[in-house]
C-alpha distance (Angstrom), angle and dihedral (degrees) to the residues before:
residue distance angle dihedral
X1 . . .
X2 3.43 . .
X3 3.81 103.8 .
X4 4.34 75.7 51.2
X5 3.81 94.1 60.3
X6 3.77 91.7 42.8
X7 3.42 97.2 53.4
X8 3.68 92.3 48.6
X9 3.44 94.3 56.2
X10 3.65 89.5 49.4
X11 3.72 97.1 58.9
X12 4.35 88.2 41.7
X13 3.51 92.8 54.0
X14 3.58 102.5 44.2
X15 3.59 96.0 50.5
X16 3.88 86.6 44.1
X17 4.16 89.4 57.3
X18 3.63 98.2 123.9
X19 4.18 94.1 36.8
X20 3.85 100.4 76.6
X21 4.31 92.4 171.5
X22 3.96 83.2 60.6
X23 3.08 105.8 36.9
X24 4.13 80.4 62.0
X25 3.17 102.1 42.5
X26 4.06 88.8 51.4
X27 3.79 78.4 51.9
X28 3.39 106.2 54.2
X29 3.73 92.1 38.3
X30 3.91 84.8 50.8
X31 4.03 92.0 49.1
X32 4.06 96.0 48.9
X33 3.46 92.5 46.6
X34 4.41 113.9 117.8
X35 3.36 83.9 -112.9
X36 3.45 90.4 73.5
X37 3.92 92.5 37.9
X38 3.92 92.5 -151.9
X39 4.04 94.7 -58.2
X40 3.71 96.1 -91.6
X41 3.17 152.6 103.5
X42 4.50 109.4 -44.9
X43 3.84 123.6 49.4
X44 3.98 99.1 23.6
X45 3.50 84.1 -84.0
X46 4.45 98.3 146.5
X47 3.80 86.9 34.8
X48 4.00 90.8 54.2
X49 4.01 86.5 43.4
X50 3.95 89.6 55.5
X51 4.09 91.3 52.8
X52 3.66 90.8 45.0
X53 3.98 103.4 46.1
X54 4.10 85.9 43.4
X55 3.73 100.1 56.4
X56 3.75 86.4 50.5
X57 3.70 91.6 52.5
X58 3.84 89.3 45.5
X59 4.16 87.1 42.8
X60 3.70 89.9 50.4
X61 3.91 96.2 52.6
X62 3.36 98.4 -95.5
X63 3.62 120.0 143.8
X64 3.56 128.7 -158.5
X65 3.67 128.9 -83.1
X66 4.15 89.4 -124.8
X67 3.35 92.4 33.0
X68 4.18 82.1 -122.6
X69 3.66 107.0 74.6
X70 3.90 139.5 -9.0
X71 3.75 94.5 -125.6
X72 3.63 136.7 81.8
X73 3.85 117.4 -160.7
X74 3.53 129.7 -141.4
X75 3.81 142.4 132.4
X76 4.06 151.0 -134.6
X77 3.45 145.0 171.2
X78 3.93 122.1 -96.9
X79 3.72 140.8 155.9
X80 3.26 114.9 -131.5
X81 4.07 130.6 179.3
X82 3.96 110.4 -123.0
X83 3.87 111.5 165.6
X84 4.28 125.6 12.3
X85 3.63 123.0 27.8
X86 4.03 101.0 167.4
X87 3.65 122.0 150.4
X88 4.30 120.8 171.1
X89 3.91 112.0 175.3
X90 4.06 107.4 -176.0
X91 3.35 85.5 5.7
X92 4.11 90.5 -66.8
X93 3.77 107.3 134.9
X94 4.23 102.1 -131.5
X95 3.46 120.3 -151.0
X96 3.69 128.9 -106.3
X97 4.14 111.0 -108.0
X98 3.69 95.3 -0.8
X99 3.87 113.8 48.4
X100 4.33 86.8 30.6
X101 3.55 150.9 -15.8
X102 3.85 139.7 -150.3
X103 3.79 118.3 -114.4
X104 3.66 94.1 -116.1
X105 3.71 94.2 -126.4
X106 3.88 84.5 65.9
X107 3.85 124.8 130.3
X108 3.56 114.1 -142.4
X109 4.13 124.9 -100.1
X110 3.82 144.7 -172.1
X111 3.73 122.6 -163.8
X112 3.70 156.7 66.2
X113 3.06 122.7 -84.9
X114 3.82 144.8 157.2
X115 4.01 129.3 -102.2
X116 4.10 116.7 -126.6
X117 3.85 112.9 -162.2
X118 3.47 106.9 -113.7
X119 4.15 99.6 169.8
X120 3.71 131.2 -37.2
X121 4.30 93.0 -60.4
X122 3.63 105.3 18.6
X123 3.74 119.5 82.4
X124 3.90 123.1 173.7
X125 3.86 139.3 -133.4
X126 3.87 100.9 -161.9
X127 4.20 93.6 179.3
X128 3.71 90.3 41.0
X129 3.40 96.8 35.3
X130 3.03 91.9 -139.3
X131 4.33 132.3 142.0
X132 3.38 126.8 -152.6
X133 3.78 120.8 -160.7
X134 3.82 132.2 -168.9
X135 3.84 120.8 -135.6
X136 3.47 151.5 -174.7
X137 3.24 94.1 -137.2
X138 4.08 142.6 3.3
X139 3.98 112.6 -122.1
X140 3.91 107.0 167.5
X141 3.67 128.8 -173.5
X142 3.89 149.4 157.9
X143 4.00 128.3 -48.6
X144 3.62 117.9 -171.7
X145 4.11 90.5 -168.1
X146 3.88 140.5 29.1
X147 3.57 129.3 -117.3
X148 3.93 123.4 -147.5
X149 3.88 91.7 -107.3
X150 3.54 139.7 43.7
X151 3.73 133.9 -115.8
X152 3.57 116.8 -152.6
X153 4.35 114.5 -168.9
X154 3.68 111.8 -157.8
X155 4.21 122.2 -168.6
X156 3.81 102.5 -119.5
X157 3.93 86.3 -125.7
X158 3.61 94.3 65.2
X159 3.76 97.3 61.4
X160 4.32 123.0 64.0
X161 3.65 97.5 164.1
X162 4.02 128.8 53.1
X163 3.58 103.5 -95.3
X164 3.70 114.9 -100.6
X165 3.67 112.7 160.3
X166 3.25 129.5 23.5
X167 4.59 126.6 -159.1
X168 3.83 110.5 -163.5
X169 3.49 137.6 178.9
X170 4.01 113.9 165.4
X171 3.79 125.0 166.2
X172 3.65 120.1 -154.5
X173 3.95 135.6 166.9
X174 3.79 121.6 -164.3
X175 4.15 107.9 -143.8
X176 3.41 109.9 -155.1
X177 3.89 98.6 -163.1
X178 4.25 107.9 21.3
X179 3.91 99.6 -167.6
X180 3.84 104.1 -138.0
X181 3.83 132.0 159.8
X182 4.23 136.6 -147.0
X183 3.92 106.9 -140.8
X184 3.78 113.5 -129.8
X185 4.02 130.4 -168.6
X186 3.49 138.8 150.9
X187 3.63 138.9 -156.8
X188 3.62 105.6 -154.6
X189 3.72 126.7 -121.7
X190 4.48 115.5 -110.4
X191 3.87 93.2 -137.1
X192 4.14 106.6 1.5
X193 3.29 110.4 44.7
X194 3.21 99.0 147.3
X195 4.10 85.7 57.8
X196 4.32 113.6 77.9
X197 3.38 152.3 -163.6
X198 3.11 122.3 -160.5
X199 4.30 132.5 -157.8
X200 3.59 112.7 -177.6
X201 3.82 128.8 170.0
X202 3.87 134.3 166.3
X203 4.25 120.5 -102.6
X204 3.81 101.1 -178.6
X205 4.06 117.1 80.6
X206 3.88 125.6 158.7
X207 3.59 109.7 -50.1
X208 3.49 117.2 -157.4
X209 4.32 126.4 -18.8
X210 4.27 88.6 -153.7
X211 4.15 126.4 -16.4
X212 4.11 90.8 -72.5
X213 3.40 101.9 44.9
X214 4.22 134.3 63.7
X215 3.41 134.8 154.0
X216 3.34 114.4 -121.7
X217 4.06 105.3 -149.9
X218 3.98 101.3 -153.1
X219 3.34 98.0 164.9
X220 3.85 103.1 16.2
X221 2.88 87.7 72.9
X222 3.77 127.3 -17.9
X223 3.43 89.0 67.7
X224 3.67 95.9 66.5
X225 3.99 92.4 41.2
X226 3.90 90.3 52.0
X227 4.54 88.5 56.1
X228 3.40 83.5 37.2
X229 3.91 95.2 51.7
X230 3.72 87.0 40.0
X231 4.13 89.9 65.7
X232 3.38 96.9 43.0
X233 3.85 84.9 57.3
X234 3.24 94.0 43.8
X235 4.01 99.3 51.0
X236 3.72 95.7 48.8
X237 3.84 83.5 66.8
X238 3.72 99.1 42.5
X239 3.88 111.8 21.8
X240 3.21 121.0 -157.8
X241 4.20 129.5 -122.3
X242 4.20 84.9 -120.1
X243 4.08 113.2 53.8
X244 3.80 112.1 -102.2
X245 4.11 120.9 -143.5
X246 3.24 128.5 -165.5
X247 4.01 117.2 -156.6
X248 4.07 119.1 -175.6
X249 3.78 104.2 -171.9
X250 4.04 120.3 -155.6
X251 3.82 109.9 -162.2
X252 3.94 106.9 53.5
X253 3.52 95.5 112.3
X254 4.44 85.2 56.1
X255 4.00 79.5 59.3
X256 3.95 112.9 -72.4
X257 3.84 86.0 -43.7
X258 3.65 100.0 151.1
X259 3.38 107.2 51.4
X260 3.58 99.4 34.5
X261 4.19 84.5 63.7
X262 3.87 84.9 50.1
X263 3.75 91.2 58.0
X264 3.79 89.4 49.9
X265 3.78 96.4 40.9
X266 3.84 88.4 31.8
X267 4.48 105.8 -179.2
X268 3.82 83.3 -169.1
X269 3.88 122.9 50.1
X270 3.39 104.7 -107.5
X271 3.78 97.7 -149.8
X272 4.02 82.1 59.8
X273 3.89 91.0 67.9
X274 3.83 112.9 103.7
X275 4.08 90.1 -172.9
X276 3.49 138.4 -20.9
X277 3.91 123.2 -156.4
X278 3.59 114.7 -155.7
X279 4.00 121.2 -153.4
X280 3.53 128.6 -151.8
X281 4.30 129.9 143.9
X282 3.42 91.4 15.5
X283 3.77 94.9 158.1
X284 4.06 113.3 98.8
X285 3.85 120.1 15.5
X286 4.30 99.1 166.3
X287 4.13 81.5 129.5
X288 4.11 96.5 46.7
X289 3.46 125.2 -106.9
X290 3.98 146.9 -79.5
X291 3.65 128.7 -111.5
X292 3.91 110.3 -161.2
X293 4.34 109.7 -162.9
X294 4.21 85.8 25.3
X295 3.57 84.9 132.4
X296 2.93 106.0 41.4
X297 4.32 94.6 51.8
X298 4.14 90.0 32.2
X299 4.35 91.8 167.1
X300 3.65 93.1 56.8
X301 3.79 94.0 37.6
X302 3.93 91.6 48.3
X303 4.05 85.1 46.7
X304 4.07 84.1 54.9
X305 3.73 96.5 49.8
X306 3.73 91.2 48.4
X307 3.78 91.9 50.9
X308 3.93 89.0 47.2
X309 4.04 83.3 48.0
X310 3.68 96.4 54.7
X311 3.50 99.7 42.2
X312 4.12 97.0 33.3
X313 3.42 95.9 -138.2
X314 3.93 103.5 146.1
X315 3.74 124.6 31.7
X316 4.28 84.8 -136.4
X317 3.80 131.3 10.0
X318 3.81 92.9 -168.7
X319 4.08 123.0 -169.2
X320 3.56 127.3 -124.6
X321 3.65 125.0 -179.9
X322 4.18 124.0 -129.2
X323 3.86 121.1 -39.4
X324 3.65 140.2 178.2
X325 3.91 94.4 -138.5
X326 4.03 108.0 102.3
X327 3.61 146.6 20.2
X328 4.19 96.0 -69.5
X329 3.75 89.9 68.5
X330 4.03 97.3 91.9
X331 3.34 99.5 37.1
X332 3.55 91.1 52.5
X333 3.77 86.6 49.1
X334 3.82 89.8 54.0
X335 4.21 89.0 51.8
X336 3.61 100.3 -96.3
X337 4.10 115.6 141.2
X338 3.64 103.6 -122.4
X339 4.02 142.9 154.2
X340 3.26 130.2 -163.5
X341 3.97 113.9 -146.6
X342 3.72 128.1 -160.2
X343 3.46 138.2 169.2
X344 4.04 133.4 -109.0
X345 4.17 138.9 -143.5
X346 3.57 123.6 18.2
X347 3.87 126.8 79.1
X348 3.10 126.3 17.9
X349 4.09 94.4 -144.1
X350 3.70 110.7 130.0
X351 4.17 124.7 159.3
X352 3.82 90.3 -15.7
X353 3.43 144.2 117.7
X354 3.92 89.8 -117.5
X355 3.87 89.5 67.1
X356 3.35 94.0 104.1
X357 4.15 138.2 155.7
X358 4.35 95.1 -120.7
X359 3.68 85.2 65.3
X360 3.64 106.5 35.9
X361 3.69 105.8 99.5
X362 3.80 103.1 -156.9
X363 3.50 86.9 -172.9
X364 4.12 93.3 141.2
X365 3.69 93.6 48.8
X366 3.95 95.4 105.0
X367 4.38 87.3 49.3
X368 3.79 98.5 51.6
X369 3.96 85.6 36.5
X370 3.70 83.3 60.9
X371 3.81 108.5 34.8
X372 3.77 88.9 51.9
X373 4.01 90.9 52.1
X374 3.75 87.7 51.4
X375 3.62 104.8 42.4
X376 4.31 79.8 51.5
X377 3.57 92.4 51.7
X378 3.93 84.6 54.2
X379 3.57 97.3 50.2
X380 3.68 88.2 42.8
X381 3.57 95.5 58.2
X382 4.04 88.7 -119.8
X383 3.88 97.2 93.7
């Protein structure tokens, strides 16, 4: 099956060379498939991701960072939920992802039990121990321990009645040491190599909350993978003067984990790195984009804005100064120039199993495609 899918792909994309908005939305499509599971933490569904998006990088031209292998191994804790995820309040069985979610920190629980008031959303399981919380809206994540209680979020809509009772059954497995890999290549530079640019963006997102329910992460992060696969593509056909490296980073939903054991176990030297762009929600873009670190790097953003100016790409490319919230963070920390770029208007999807590729518009794919190559080919030297 999965030597099947890959092969595919192959055959789509290479006939698809010259049609970049396909070639993502094949991609993306390919990415938040159930094959993939949400590339976390249940059903191999990362460690699949990692095989995949490296024999496209090796199909493409790409070579690896090391020159040995396109994967760099490391490892963290995280809880993950395998098997059961069954929740009845009232007796009304709720459904997995979009009626609730557990907090991931969560350990698992079987019983009945009943529901104490505690204010107007919070109702408590004392034998269970147990919470259950009502919400306007379910935004899941990653939990790298377990608490000695459980947290169950429930949308507002799914409820009538005041919650009485309360039937659970929720698996969950606490891995000490998740084996998970970043995927490096490099197309090297024709007169600089020596001299790169980097593009990095995060594959893994949160796998699977129980065995019949994943969240597929189409534009957190797919998105960003699919522009970033796009380039790598792209420069194995026309190489740059400067080196260009391509990082994918497992881990950032676990809290930036990936890259920030690249910039510790860097396979590059970092202070070789003229600029790295860092891609994340790449999806929409009908209301511009945002350029994390643009104030803090004001020459190259002001040479961004004028490319977006003379080629009208985005309606806004609006500045924002330094942030913790994506893969750029560490290597910024360690002094290397970086932005992190992501797109603005559209859905409202975010860490949910609604986040899905039939409503992700990718209808600015093409612009940012282009505006990155450009603002390259300045930094490069090759305009």
């Amino acid at each position: 099956m999965k030597l099947k899918l890959i092969l595919i792909f192959l055959f789509i994309s290479n006939s698809l060379l010259a049609q970049d908005s396909l070639f993502a939305r094949k991609m993306v499509d390919t990415l938040t498939s159930p094959f993939f599971w949400g590339r976390g933490y249940t059903k191999d569904g990362v460690h699949q991701a990692a095989v995949f998006l490296s024999a496209q990088l090796k199909s493409y031209g790409v070579k690896p960072m090391d020159d040995k292998s396109f994967l760099q191994d490391f490892s963290y804790p995280v809880n993950t939920f395998p098997g059961k995820m069954e929740v009845a309040i009232n007796g009304v069985q709720l459904r997995p992802g979009k009626d609730f979610i557990v907090s991931p920190d969560s350990r698992g629980v079987t019983g009945t039990g009943q529901l104490i008031k505690k204010d107007s959303t919070h109702f408590i399981d004392q034998q269970n121990r147990v919470i259950l919380s009502l919400e306007d809206k379910l935004t899941w994540s990653a939990e790298g321990q377990v608490l000695d209680y459980t947290l169950i979020q429930v949308d507002k809509k799914a409820v009538k009645d005041i919650p009485t009772t309360l039937n659970v059954a929720i698996e969950n497995k606490l891995v000490t040491d998740f084996k998970t890999a970043n995927i490096c290549g490099i197309v090297k530079g024709t007169s600089k190599p020596d001299s790169i640019i980097v593009i990095t963006a995060h594959y893994d997102h949160l796998g699977g909350m129980g065995d019949k329910t994943y969240f597929p992460g189409a534009n957190d992060n797919a998105s960003g993978i699919s522009e970033l696969m796009g380039l790598a593509r792209y420069y194995a056909k026309y190489p740059l003067p400067f080196s260009v490296a391509f990082i994918c980073f497992s881990g950032e939903e676990a809290g930036l984990l990936g890259s920030k054991y690249f910039t510790q176990n860097p396979v590059i030297p970092l202070k070789n790195i003229r600029f790295l762009i860092n891609l994340d929600l790449n999806g929409t873009g009908v209301d511009g984009i945002t350029v994390v670190n643009a104030s803090v790097y004001p020459k190259e953003f002001a040479a961004m804005q004028q490319i977006n100016k003379e080629n009208n790409y985005f309606v806004r490319v609006a500045s924002r100064g330094k942030a913790a919230n994506s893969d750029h963070y560490f290597f910024t920390e360690q002094g290397v120039p970086a932005f992190f770029i992501y797109t603005m208007g559209g859905i409202k999807a975010y860490h949910d199993v609604f986040d899905i590729s039939a409503t992700l518009p990718l209808n600015k794919y093409a612009d940012l495609f282009n505006l990155i190559v450009k603002f390259n080919g300045r930094l490069a030297g090759a305009r």
